[in-house]
C-alpha positions in Angstrom: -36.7 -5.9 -72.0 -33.6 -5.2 -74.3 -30.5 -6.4 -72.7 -27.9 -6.1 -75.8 -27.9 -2.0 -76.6 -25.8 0.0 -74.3 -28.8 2.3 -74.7 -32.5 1.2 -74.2 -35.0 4.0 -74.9 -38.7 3.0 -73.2 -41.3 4.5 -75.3 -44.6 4.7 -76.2 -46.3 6.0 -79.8 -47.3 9.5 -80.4 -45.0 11.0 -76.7 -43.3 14.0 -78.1 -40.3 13.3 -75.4 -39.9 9.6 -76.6 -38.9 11.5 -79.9 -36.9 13.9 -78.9 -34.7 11.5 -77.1 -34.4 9.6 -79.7 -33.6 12.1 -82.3 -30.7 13.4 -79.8 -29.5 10.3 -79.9 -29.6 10.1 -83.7 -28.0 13.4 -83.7 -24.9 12.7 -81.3 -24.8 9.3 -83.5 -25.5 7.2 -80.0 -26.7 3.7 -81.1 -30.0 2.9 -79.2 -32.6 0.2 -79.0 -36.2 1.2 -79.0 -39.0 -0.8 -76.5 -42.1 0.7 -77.6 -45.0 -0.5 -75.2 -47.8 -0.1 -77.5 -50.6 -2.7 -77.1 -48.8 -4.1 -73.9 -51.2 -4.0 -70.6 -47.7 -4.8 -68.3 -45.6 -2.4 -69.8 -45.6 -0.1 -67.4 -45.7 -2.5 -64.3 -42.2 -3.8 -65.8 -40.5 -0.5 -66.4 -41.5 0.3 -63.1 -39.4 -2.6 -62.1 -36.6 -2.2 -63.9 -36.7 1.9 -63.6 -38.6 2.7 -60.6 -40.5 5.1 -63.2 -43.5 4.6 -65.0 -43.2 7.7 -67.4 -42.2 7.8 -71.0 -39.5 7.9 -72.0 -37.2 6.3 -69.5 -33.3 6.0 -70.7 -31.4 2.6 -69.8 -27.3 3.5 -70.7 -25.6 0.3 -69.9 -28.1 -0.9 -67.6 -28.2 2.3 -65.5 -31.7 4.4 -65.3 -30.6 8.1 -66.4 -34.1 9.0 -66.3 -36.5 10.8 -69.3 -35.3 13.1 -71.9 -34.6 15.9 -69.8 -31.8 14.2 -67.7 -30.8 12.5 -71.3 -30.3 15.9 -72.8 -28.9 17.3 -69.6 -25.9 14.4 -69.3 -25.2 15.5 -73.0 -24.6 19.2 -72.6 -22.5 18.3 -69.5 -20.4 16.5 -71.6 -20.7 13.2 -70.1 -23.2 11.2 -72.2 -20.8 9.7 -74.6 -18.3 8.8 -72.0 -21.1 7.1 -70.3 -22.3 5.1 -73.1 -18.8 4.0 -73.8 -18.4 2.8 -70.2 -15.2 5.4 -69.5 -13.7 6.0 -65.9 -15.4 9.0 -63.9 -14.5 12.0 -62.4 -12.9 12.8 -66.4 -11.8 15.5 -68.2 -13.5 17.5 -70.4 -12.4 20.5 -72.6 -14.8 23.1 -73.8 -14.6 25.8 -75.8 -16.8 29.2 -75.3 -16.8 32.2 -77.0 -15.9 35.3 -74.7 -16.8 38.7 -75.1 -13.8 40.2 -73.6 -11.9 38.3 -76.3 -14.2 38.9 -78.6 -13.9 42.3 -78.5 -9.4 41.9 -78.4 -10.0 39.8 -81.5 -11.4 42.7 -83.1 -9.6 45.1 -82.5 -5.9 43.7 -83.2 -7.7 42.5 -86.7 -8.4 45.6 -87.1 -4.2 46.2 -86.6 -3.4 43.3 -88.1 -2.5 41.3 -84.8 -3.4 38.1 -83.8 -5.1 37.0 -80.9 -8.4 34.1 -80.4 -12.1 35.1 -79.8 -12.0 31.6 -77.8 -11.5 30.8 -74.1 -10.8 26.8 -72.9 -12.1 25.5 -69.6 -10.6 22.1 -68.8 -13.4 20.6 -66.6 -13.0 17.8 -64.3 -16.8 16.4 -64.2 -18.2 13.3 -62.6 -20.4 10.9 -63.6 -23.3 13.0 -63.2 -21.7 16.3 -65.3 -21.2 17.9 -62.1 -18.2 20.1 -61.9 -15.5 19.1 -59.8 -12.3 21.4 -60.6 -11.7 24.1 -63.6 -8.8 25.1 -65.5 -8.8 27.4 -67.8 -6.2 28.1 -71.2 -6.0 31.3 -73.8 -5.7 28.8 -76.7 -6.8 25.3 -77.6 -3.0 24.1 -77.5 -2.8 25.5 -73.8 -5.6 23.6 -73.2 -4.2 20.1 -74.4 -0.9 20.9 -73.0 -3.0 21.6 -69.5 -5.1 18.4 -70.3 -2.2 16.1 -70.5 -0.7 16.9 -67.7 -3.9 17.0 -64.9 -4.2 13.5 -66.4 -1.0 12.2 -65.4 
């Protein structure tokens, strides 16, 4: 069953989950190949075998068993999915960016005084395979953040 995707999606017609996997993997532009088991009796019996699962959908990235939708959604929030599809080294780095209140609330009032400052904090997260944090550094701006970056990955 679908050896030459990086991705294999295991699916069946009309499963609501089978399509939202999918369409998460259309949205993060993730190239996928798509075993629907309609109208076979062993379908089942073989993604047993090669997933240890039997529910739809079941998510193959690069021969690996992530599991159904919810673990495929979960990898991507992490920040890991990509990196996992394109076979990259793990524990990695990975920047995010997230809107802080505190800053928030600096950025509006030196706008207000015509200063300058960044609604924006950056976390530079070392994650493993799995999107579970390992380490966290934080930065006030973005260019902090790759200045930090390059230098944890020395």
């Amino acid at each position: 069953m679908g050896d030459r995707a990086s991705v294999v999606v295991y699916t069946l017609s009309g499963c609501g989950h089978c399509d939202r996997a999918r369409a998460l993997l259309r949205r993060l532009g993730i190239p996928h190949e798509d075993v629907r088991g309609d109208g076979d009796p062993e379908f089942r019996r073989r993604l047993h075998g090669l997933t240890g699962r039997v529910s739809v959908p079941q998510i193959v990235v690069r021969g690996e068993s992530i599991g159904g939708a919810f673990e495929l959604a979960r990898l991507a929030r992490a920040g890991v999915l990509e990196a996992r599809v394109a076979g990259l080294e793990f524990p990695r780095l990975v920047l995010r960016r997230r809107l802080s209140i505190w800053l928030t609330a600096r950025w509006l009032a030196a706008a207000l005084v015509g200063g300058r400052c960044e609604p924006w904090r950056y976390e530079l997260d070392l994650v493993d395979r799995e999107g579970t944090l390992l380490d966290r550094s934080e930065a006030s701006s973005e260019a902090a953040a790759l200045v930090l970056e390059h230098d944890v990955s020395r």
